[in-house]
mmCIF file of the N, C-alpha and C atoms, coordinates in Angstrom:
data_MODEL
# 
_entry.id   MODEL 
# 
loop_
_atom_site.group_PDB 
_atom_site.id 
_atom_site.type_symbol 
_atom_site.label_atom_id 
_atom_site.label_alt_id 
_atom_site.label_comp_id 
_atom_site.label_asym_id 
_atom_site.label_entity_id 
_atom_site.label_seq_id 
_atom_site.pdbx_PDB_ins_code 
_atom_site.Cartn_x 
_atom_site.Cartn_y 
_atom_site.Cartn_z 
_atom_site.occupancy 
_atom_site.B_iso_or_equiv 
_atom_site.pdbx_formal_charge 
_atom_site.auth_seq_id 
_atom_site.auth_comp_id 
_atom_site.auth_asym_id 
_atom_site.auth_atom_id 
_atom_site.pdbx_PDB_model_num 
ATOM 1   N N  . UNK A 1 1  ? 25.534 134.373 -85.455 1.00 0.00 ? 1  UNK A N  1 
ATOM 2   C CA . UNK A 1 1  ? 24.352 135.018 -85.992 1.00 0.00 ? 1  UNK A CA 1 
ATOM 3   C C  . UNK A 1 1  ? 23.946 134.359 -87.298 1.00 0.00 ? 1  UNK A C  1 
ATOM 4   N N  . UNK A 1 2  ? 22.648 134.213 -87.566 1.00 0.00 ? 2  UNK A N  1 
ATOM 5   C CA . UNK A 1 2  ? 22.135 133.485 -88.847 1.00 0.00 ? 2  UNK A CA 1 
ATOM 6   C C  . UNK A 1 2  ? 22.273 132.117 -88.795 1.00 0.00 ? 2  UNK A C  1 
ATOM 7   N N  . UNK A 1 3  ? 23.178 131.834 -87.967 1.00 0.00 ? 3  UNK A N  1 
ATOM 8   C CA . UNK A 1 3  ? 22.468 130.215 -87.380 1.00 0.00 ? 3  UNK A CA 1 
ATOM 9   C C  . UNK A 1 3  ? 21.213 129.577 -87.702 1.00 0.00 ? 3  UNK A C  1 
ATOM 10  N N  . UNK A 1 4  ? 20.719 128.598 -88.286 1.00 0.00 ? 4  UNK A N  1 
ATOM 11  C CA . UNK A 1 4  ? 19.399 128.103 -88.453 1.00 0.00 ? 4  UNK A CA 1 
ATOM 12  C C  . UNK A 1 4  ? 19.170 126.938 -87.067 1.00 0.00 ? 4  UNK A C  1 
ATOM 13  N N  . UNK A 1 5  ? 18.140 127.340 -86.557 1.00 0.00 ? 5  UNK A N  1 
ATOM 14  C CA . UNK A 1 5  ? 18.232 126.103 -85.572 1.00 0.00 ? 5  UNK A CA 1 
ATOM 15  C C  . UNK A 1 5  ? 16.615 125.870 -85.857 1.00 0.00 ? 5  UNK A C  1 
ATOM 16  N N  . UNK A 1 6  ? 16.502 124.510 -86.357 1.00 0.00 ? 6  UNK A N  1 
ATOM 17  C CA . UNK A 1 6  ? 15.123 124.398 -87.094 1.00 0.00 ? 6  UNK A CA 1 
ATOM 18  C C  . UNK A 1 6  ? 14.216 124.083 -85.784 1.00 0.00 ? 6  UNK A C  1 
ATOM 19  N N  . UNK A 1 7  ? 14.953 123.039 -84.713 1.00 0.00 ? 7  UNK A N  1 
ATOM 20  C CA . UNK A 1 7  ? 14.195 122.402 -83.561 1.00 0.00 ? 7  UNK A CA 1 
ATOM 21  C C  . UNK A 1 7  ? 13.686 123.602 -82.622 1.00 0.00 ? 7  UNK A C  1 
ATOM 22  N N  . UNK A 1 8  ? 14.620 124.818 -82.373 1.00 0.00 ? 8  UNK A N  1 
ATOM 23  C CA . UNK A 1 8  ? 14.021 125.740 -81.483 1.00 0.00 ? 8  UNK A CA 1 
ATOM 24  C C  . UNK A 1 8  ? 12.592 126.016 -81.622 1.00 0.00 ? 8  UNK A C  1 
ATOM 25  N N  . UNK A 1 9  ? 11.878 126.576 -80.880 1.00 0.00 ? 9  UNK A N  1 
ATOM 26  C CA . UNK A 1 9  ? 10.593 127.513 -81.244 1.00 0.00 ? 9  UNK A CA 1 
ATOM 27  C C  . UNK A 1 9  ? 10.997 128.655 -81.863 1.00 0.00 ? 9  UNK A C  1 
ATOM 28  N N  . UNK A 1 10 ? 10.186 129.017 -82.731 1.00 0.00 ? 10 UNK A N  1 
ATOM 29  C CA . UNK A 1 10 ? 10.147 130.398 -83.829 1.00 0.00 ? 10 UNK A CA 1 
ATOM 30  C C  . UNK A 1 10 ? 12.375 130.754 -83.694 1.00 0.00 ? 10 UNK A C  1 
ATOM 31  N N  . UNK A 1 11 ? 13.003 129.546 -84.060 1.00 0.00 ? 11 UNK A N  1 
ATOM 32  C CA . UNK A 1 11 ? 14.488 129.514 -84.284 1.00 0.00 ? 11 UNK A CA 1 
ATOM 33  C C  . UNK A 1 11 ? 15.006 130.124 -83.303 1.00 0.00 ? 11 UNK A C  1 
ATOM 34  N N  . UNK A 1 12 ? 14.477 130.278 -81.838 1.00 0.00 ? 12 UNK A N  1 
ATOM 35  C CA . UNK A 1 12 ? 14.986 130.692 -80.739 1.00 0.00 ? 12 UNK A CA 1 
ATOM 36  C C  . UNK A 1 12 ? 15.682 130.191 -80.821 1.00 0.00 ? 12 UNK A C  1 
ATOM 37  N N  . UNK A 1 13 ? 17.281 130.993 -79.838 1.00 0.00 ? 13 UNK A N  1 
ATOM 38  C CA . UNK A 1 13 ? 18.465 130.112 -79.628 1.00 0.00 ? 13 UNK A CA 1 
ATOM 39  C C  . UNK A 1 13 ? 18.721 130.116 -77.774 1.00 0.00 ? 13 UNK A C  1 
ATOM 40  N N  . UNK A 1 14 ? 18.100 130.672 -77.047 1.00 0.00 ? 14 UNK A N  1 
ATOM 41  C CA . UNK A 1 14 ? 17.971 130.757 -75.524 1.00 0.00 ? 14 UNK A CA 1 
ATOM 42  C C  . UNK A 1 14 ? 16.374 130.761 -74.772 1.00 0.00 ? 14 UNK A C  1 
ATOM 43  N N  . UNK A 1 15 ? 16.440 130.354 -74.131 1.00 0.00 ? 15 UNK A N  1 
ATOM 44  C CA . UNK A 1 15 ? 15.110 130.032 -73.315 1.00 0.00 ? 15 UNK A CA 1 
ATOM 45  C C  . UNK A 1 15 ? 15.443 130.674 -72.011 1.00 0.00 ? 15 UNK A C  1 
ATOM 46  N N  . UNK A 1 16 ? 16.492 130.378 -71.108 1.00 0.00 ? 16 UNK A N  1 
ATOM 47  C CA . UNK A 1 16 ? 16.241 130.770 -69.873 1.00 0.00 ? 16 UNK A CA 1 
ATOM 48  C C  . UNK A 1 16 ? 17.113 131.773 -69.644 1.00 0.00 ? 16 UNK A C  1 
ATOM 49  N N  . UNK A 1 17 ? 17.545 132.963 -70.357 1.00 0.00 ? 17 UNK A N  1 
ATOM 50  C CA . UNK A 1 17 ? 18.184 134.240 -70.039 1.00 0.00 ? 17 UNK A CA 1 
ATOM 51  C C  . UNK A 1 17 ? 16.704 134.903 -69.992 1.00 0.00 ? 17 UNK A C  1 
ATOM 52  N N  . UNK A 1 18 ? 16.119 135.328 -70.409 1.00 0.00 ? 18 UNK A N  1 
ATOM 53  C CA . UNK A 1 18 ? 14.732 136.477 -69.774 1.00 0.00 ? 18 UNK A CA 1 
ATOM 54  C C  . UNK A 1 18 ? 14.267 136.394 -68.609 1.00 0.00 ? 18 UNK A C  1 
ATOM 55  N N  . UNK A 1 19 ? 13.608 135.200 -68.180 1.00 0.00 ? 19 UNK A N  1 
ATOM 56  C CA . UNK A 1 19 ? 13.548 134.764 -66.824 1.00 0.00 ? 19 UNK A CA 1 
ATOM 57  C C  . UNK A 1 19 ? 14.676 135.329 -66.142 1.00 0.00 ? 19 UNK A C  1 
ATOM 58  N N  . UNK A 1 20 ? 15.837 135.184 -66.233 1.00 0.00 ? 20 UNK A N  1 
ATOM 59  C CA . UNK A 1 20 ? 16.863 135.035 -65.302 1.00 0.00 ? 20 UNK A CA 1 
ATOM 60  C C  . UNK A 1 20 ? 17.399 136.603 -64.782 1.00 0.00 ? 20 UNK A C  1 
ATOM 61  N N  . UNK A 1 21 ? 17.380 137.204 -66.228 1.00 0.00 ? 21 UNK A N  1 
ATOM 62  C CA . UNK A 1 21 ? 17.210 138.545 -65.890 1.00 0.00 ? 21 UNK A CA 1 
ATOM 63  C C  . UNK A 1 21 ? 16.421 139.528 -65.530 1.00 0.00 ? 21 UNK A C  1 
ATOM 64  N N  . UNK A 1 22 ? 15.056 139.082 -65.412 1.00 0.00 ? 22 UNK A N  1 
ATOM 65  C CA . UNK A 1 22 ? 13.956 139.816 -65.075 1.00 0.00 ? 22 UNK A CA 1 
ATOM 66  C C  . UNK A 1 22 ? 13.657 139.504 -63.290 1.00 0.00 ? 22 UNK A C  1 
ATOM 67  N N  . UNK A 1 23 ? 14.409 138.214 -62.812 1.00 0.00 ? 23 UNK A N  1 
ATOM 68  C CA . UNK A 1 23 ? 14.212 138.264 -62.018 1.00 0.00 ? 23 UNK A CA 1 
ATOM 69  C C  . UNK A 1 23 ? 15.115 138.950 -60.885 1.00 0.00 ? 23 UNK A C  1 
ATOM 70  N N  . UNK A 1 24 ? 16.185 139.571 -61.469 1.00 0.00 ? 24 UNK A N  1 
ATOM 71  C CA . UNK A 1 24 ? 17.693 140.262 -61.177 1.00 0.00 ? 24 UNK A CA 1 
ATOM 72  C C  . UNK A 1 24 ? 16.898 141.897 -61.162 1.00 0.00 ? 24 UNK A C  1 
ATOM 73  N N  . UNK A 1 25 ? 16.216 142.116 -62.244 1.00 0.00 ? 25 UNK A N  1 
ATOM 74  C CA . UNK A 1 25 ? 15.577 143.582 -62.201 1.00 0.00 ? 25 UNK A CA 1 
ATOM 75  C C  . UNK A 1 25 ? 14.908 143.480 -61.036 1.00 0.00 ? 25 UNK A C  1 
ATOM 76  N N  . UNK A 1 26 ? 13.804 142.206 -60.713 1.00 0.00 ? 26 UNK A N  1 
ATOM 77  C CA . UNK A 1 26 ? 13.495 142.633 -59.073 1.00 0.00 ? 26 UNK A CA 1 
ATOM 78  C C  . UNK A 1 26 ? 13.671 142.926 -57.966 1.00 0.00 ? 26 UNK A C  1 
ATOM 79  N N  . UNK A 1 27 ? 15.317 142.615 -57.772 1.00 0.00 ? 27 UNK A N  1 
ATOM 80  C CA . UNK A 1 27 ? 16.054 142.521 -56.806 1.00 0.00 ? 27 UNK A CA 1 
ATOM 81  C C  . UNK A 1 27 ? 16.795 143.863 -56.838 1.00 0.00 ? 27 UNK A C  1 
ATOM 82  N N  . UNK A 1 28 ? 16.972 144.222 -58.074 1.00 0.00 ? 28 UNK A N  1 
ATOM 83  C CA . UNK A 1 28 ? 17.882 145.983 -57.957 1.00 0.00 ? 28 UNK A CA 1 
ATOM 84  C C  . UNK A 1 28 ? 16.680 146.783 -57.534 1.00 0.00 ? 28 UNK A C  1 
ATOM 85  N N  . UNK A 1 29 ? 15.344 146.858 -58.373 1.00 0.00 ? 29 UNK A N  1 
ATOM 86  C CA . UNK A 1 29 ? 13.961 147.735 -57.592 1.00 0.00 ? 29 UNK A CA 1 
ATOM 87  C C  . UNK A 1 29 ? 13.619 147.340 -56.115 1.00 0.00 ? 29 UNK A C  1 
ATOM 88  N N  . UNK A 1 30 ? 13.943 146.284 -55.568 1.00 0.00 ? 30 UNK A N  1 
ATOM 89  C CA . UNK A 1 30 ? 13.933 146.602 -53.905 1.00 0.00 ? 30 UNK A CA 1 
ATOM 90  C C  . UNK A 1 30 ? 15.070 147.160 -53.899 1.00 0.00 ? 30 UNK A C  1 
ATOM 91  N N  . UNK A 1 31 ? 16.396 147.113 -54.157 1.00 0.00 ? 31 UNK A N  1 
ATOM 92  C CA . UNK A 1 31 ? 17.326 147.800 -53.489 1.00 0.00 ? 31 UNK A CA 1 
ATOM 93  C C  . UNK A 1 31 ? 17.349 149.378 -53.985 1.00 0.00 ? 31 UNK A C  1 
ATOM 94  N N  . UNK A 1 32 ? 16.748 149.738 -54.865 1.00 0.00 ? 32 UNK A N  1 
ATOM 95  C CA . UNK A 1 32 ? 16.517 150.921 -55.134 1.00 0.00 ? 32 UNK A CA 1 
ATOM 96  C C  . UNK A 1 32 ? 15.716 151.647 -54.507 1.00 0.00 ? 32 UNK A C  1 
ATOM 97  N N  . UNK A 1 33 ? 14.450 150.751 -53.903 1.00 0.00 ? 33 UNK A N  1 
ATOM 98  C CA . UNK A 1 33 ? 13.289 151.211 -53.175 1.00 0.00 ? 33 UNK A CA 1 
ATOM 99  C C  . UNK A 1 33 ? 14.276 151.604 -51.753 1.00 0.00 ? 33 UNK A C  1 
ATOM 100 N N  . UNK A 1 34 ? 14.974 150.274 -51.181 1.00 0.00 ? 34 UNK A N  1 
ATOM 101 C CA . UNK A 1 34 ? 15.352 150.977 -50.004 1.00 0.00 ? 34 UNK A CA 1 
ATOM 102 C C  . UNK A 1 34 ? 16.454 152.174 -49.338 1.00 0.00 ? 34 UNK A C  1 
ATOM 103 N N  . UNK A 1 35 ? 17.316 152.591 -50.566 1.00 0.00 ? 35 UNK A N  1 
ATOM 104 C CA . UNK A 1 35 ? 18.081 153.080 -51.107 1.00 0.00 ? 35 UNK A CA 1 
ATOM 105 C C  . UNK A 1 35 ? 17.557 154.578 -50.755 1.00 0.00 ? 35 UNK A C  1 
ATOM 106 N N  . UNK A 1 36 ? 15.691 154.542 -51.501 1.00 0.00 ? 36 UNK A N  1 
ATOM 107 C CA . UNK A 1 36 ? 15.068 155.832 -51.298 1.00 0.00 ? 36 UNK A CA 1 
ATOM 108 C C  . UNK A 1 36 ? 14.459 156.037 -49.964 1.00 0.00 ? 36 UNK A C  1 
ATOM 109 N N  . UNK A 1 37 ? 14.262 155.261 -49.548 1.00 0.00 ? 37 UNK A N  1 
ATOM 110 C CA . UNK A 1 37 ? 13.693 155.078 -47.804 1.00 0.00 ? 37 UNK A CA 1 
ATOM 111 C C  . UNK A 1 37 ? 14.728 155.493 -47.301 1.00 0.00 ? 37 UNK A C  1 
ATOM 112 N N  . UNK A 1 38 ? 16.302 154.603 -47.097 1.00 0.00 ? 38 UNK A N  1 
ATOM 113 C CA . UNK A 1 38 ? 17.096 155.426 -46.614 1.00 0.00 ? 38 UNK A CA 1 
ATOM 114 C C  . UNK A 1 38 ? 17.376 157.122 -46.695 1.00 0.00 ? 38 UNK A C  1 
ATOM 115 N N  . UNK A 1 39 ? 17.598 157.351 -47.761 1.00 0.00 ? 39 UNK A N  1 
ATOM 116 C CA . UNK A 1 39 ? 17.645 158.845 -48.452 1.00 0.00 ? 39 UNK A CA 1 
ATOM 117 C C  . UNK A 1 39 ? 16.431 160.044 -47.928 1.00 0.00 ? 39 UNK A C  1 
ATOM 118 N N  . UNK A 1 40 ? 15.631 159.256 -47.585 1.00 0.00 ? 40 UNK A N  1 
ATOM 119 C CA . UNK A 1 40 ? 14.586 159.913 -47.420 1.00 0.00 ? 40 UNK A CA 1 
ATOM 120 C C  . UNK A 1 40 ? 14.924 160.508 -45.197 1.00 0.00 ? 40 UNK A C  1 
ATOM 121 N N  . UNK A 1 41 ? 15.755 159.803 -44.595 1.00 0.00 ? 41 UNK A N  1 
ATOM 122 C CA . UNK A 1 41 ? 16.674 159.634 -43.086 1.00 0.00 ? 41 UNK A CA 1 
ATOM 123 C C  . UNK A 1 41 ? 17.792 160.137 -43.539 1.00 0.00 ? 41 UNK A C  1 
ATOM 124 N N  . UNK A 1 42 ? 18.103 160.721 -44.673 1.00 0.00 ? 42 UNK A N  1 
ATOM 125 C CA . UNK A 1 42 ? 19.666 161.331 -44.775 1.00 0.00 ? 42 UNK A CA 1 
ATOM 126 C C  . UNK A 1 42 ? 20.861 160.521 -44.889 1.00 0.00 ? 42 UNK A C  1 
ATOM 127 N N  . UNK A 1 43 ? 20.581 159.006 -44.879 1.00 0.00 ? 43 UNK A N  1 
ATOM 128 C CA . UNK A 1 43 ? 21.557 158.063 -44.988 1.00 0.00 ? 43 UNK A CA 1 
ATOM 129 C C  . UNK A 1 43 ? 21.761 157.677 -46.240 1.00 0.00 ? 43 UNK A C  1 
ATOM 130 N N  . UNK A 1 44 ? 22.755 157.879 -46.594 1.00 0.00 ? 44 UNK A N  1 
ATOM 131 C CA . UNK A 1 44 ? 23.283 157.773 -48.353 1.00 0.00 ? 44 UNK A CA 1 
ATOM 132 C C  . UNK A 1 44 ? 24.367 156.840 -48.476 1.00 0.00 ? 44 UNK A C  1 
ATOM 133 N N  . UNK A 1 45 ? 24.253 155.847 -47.033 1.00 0.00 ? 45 UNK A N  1 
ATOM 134 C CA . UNK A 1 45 ? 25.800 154.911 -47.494 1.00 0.00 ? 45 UNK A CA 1 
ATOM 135 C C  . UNK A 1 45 ? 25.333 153.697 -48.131 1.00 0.00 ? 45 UNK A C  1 
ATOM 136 N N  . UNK A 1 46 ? 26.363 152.798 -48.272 1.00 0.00 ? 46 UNK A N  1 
ATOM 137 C CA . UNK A 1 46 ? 26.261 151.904 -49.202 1.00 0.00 ? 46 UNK A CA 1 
ATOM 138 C C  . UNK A 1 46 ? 25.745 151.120 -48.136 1.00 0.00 ? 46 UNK A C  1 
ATOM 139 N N  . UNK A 1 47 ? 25.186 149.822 -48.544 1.00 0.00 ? 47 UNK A N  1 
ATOM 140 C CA . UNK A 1 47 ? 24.723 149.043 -47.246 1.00 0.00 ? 47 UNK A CA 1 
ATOM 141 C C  . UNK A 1 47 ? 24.577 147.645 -48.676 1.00 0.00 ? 47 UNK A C  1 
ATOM 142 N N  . UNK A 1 48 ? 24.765 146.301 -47.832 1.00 0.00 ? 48 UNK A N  1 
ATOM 143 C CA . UNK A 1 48 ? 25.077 145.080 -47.990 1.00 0.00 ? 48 UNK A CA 1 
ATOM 144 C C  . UNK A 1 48 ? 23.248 144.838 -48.342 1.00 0.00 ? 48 UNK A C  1 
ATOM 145 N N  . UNK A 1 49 ? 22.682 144.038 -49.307 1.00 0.00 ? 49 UNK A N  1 
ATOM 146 C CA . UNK A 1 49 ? 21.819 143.568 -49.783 1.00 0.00 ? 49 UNK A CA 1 
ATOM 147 C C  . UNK A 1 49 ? 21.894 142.391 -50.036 1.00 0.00 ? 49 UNK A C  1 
ATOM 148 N N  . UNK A 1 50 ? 21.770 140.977 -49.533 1.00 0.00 ? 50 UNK A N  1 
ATOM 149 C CA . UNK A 1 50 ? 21.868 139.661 -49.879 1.00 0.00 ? 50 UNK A CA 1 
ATOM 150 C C  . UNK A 1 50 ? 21.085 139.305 -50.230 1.00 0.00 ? 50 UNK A C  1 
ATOM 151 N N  . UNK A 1 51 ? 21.058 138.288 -51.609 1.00 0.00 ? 51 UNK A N  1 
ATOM 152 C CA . UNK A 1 51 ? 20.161 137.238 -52.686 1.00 0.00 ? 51 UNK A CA 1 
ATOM 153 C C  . UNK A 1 51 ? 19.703 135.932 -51.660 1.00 0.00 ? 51 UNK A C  1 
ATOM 154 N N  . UNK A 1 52 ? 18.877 135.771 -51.009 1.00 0.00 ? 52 UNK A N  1 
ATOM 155 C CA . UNK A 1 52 ? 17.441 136.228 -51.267 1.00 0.00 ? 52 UNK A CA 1 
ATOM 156 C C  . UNK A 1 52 ? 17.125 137.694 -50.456 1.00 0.00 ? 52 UNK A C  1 
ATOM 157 N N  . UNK A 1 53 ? 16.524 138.405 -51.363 1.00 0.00 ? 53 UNK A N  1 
ATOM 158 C CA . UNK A 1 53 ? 15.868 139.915 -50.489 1.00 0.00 ? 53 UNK A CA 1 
ATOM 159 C C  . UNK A 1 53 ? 14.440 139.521 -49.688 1.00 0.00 ? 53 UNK A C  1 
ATOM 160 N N  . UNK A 1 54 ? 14.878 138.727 -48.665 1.00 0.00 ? 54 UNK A N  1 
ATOM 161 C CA . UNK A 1 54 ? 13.878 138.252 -47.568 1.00 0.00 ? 54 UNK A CA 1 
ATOM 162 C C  . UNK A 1 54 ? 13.090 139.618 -47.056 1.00 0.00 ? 54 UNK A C  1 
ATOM 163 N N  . UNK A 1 55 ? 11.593 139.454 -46.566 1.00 0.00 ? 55 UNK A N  1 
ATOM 164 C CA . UNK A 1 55 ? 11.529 140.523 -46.163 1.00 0.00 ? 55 UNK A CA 1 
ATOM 165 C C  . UNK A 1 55 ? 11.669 141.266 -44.839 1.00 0.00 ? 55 UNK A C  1 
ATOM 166 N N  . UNK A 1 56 ? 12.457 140.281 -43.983 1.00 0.00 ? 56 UNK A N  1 
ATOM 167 C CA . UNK A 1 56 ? 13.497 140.727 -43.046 1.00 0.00 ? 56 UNK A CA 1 
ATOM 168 C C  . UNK A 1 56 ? 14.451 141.321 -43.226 1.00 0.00 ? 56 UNK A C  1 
ATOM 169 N N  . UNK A 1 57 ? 15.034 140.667 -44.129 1.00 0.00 ? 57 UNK A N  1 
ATOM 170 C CA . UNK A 1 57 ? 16.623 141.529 -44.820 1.00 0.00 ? 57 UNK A CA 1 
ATOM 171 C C  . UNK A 1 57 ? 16.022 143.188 -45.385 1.00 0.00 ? 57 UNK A C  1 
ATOM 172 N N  . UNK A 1 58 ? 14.683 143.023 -46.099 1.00 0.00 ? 58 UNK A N  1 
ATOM 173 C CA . UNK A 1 58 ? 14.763 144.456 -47.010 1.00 0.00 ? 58 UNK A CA 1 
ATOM 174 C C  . UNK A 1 58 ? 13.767 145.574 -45.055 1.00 0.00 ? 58 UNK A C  1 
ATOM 175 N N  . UNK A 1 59 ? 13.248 144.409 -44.215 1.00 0.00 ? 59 UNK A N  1 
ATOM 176 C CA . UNK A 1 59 ? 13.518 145.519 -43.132 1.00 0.00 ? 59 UNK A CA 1 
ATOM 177 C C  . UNK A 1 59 ? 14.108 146.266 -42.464 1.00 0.00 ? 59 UNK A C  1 
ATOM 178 N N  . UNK A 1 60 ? 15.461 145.464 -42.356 1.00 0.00 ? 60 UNK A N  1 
ATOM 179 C CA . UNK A 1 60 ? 16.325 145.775 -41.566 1.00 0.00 ? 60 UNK A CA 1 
ATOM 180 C C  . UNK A 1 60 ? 16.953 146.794 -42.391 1.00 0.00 ? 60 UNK A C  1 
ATOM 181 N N  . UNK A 1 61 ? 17.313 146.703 -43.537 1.00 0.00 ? 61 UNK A N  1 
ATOM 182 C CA . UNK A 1 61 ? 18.369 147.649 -44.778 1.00 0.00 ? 61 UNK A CA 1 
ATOM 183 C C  . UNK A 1 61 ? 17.337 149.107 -44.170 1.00 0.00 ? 61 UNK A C  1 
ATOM 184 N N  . UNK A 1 62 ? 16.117 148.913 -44.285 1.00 0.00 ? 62 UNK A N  1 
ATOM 185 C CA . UNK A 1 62 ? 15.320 150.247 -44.439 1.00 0.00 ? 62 UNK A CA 1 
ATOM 186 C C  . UNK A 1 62 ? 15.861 151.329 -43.317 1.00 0.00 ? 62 UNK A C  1 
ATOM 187 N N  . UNK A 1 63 ? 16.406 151.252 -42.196 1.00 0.00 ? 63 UNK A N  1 
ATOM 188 C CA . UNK A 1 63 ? 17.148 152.014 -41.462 1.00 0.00 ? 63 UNK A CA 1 
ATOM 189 C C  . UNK A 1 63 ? 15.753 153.255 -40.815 1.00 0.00 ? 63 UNK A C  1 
ATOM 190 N N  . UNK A 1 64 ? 14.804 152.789 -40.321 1.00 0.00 ? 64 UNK A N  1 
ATOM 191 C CA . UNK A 1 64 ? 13.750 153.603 -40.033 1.00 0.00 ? 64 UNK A CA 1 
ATOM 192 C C  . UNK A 1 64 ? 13.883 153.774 -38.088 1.00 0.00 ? 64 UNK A C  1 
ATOM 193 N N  . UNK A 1 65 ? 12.891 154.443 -37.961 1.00 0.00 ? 65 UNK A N  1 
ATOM 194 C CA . UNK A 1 65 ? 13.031 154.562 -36.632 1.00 0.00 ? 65 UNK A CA 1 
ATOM 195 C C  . UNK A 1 65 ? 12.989 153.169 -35.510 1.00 0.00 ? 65 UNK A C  1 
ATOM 196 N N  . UNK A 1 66 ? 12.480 151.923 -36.322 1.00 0.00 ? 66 UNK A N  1 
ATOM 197 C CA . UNK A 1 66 ? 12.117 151.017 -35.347 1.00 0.00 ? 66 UNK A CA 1 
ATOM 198 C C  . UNK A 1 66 ? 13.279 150.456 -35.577 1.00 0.00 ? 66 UNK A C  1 
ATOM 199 N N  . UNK A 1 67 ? 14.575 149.857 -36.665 1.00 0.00 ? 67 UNK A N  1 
ATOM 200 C CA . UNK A 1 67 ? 15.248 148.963 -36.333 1.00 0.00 ? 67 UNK A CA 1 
ATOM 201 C C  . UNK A 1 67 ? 16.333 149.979 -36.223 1.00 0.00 ? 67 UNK A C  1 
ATOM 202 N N  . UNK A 1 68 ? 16.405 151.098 -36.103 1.00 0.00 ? 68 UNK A N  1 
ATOM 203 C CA . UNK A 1 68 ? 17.965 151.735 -35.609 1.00 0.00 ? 68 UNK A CA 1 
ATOM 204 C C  . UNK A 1 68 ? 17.898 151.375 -34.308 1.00 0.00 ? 68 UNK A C  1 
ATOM 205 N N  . UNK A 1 69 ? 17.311 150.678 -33.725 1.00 0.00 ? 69 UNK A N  1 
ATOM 206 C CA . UNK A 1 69 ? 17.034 150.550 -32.173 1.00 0.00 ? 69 UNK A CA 1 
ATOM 207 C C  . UNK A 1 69 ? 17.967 148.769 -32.538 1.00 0.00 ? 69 UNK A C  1 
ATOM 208 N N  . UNK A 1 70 ? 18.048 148.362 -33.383 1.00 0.00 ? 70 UNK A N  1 
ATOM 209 C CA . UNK A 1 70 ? 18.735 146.917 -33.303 1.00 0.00 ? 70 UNK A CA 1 
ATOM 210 C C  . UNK A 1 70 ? 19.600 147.220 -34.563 1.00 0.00 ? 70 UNK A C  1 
ATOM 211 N N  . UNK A 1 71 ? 20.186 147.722 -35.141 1.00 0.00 ? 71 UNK A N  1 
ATOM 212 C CA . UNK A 1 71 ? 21.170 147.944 -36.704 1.00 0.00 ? 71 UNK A CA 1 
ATOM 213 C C  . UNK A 1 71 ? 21.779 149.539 -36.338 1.00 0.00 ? 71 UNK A C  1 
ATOM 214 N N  . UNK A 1 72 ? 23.008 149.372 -36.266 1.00 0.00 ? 72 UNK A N  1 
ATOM 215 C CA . UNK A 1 72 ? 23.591 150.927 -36.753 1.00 0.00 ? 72 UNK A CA 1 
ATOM 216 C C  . UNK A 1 72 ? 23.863 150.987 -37.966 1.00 0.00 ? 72 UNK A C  1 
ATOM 217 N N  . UNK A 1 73 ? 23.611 152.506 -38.542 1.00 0.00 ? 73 UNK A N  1 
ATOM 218 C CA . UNK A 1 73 ? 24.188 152.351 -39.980 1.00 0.00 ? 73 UNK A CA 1 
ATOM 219 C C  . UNK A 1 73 ? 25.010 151.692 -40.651 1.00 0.00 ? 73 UNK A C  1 
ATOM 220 N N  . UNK A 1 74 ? 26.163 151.763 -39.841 1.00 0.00 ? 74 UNK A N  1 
ATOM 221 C CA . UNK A 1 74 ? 26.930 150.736 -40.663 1.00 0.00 ? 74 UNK A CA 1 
ATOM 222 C C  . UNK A 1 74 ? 27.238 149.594 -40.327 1.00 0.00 ? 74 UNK A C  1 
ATOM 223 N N  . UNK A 1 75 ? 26.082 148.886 -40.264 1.00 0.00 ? 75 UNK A N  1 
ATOM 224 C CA . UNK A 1 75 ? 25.700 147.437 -39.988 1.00 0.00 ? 75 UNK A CA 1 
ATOM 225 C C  . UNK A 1 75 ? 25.933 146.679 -41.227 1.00 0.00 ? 75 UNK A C  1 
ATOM 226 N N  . UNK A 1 76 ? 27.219 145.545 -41.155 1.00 0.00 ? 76 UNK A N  1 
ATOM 227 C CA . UNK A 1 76 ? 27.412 144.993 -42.056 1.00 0.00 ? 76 UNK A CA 1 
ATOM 228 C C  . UNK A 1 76 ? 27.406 143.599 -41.752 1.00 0.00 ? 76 UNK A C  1 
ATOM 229 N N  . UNK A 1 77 ? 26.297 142.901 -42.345 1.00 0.00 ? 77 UNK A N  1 
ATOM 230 C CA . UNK A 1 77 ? 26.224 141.286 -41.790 1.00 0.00 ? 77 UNK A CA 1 
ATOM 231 C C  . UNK A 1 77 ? 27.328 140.281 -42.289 1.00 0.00 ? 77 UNK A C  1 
ATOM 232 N N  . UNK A 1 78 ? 28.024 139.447 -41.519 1.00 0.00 ? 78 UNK A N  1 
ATOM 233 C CA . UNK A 1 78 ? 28.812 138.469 -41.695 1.00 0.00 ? 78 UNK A CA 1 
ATOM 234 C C  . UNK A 1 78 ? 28.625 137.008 -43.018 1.00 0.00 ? 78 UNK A C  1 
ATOM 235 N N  . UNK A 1 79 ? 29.236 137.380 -44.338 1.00 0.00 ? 79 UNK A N  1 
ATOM 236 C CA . UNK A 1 79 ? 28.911 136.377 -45.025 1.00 0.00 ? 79 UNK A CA 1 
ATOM 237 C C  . UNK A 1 79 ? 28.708 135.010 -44.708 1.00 0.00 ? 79 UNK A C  1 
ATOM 238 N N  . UNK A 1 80 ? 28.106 134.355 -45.382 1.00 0.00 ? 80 UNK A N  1 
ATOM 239 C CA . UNK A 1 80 ? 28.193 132.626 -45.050 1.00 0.00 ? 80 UNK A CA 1 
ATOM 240 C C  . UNK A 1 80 ? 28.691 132.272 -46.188 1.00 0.00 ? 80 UNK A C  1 
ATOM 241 N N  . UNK A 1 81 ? 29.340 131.090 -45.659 1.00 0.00 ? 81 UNK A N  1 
ATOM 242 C CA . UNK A 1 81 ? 30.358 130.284 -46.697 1.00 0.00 ? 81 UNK A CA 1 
ATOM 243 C C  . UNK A 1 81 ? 29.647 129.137 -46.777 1.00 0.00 ? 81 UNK A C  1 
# 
C-alpha cells in the first residue's frame, strides 16, 4: 500500500481484475436465474453449471417441462479432461 507507481494510469496498480470479476458475476446471475426456474418446479437440488454457460447448457439446467423429457433431475454431465 502507498506504493507510487508513476507509469500506471491515475497510479493504478491492476487493470484486468474488474473485467475478470464482473464477468464471474454474470455467470453466478444465470445460475441464480436458473436456480429460480428450478424452484419455481419444486426442485431445490444442486445441479452442475459449466464455464461456458452456453445457452444449451443454461436450457437444459432449467428442468422445465420440455427437457425432463431428455435430463432427469439428477442429471450430472461427464467432465472433460
Amino acid at each position: 500500500m502507498g506504493a507510487p507507481n508513476p507509469k500506471a494510469i491515475h497510479s493504478s496498480k491492476a487493470v484486468g481484475e474488474p473485467p475478470f470479476f464482473l464477468a464471474s458475476s454474470v455467470f453466478f446471475a444465470i445460475k441464480d436465474a436458473i436456480m429460480a426456474a428450478r424452484r419455481e418446479l419444486g426442485n431445490e437440488d444442486w445441479f452442475p453449471l459449466d464455464s461456458p454457460a452456453t445457452p444449451e447448457r443454461i436450457r437444459m439446467a432449467c428442468l422445465d417441462e420440455f427437457t425432463m423429457s431428455f435430463v432427469s433431475s439428477d442429471f450430472c454431465p461427464k467432465l472433460s479432461v
